[in-house]
C-alpha positions in Angstrom: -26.6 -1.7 -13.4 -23.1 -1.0 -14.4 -20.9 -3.4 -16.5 -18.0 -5.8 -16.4 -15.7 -4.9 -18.4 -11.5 -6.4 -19.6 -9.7 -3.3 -20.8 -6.6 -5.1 -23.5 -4.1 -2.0 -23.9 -0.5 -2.3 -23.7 0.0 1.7 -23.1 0.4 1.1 -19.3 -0.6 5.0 -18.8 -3.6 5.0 -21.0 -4.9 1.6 -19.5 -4.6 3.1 -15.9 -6.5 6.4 -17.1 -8.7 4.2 -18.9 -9.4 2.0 -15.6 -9.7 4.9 -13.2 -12.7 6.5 -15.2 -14.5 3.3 -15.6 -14.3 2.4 -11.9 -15.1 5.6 -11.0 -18.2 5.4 -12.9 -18.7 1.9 -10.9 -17.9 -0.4 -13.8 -16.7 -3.7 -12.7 -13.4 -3.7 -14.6 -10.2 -5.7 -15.2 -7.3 -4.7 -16.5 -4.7 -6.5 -19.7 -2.4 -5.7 -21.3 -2.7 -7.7 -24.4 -4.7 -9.9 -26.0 -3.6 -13.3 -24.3 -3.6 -11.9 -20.8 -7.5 -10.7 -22.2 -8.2 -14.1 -23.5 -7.4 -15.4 -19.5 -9.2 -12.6 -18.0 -12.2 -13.9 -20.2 -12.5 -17.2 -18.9 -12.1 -16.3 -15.7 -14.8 -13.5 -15.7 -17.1 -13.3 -18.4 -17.5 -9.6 -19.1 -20.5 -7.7 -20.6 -17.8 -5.6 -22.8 -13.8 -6.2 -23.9 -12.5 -3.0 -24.5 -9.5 -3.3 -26.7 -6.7 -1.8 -28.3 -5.7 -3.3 -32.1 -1.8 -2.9 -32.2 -0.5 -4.8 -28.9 2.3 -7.5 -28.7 1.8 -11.1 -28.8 -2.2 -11.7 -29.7 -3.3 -8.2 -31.3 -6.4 -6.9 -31.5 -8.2 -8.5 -34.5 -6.7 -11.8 -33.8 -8.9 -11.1 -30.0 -12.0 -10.0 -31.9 -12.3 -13.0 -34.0 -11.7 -15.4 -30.8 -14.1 -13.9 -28.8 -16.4 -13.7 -31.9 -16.2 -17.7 -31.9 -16.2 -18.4 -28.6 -18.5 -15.7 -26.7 -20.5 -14.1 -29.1 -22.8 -12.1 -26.9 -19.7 -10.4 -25.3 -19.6 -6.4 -26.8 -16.3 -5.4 -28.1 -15.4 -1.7 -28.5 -12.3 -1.5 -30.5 -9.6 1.2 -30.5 -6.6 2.1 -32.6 -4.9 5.7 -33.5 -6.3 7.7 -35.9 -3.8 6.8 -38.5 -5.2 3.1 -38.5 -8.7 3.9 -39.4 -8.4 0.9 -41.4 -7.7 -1.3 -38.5 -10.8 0.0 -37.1 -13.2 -0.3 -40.1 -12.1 -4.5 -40.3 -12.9 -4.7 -36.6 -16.7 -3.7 -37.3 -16.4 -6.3 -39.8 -14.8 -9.0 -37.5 -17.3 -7.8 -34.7 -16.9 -5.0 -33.1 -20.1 -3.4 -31.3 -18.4 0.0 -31.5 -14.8 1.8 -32.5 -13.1 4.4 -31.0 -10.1 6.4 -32.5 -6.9 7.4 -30.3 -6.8 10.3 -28.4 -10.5 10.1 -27.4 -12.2 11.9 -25.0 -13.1 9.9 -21.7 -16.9 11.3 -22.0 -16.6 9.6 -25.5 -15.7 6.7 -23.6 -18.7 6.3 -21.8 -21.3 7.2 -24.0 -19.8 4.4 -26.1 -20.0 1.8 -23.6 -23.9 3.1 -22.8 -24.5 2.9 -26.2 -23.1 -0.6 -27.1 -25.1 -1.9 -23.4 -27.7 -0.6 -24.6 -31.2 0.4 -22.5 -31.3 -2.6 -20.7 -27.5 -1.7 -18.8 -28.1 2.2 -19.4 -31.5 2.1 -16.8 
């Protein structure tokens, strides 16, 4: 069973990249390009993952974590951010990310990352 998953990236290119792989690999997924937009996409969909970048205009990426943290716990979050915001990344494990990802990443990486955080009971 594949996922649903609210990709939160304001790199237009990098979202559609990101999108294309994950519907090919026959995710469900929905596409934001900040945290507010995500935050709508949310309520409208629940998703099994929210796939998000940390630096974006108007609600960033930790300031997404912690609402989804509040209000829809069991939703995964795999957090992303260049490599020279490693810090960014290390307070979005604490804030509740399942899983972190540093820019450029390969797609593969991608994947295996969102298998992981599902889990066995998504992976079968």
């Amino acid at each position: 069973m594949m996922s649903q998953i609210i990709i939160a990236e304001d790199n237009d290119e990098l979202r559609r990249l990101i999108f294309k792989v994950l519907q090919a690999s026959g995710h469900d997924v929905v596409q934001t390009r900040d945290g507010n937009e995500c935050l709508r996409a949310v309520q409208l969909q629940e998703p099994d993952i929210v796939l998000t970048d940390l630096l974006m205009p108007e609600t960033e990426g930790l300031e997404l974590i912690m609402q989804l943290q509040r209000k829809l716990p069991r939703i995964r979050i795999i957090a992303m951010s260049g490599a020279s915001n490693t810090k960014y990344l290390a307070v979005a494990t604490t804030f509740g990310a399942s899983a972190v990802l540093i820019k450029p990443f390969e797609m593969a990486d991608l994947l295996t990352t969102i298998a992981d955080v599902m889990g066995p009971a998504k992976a079968a």
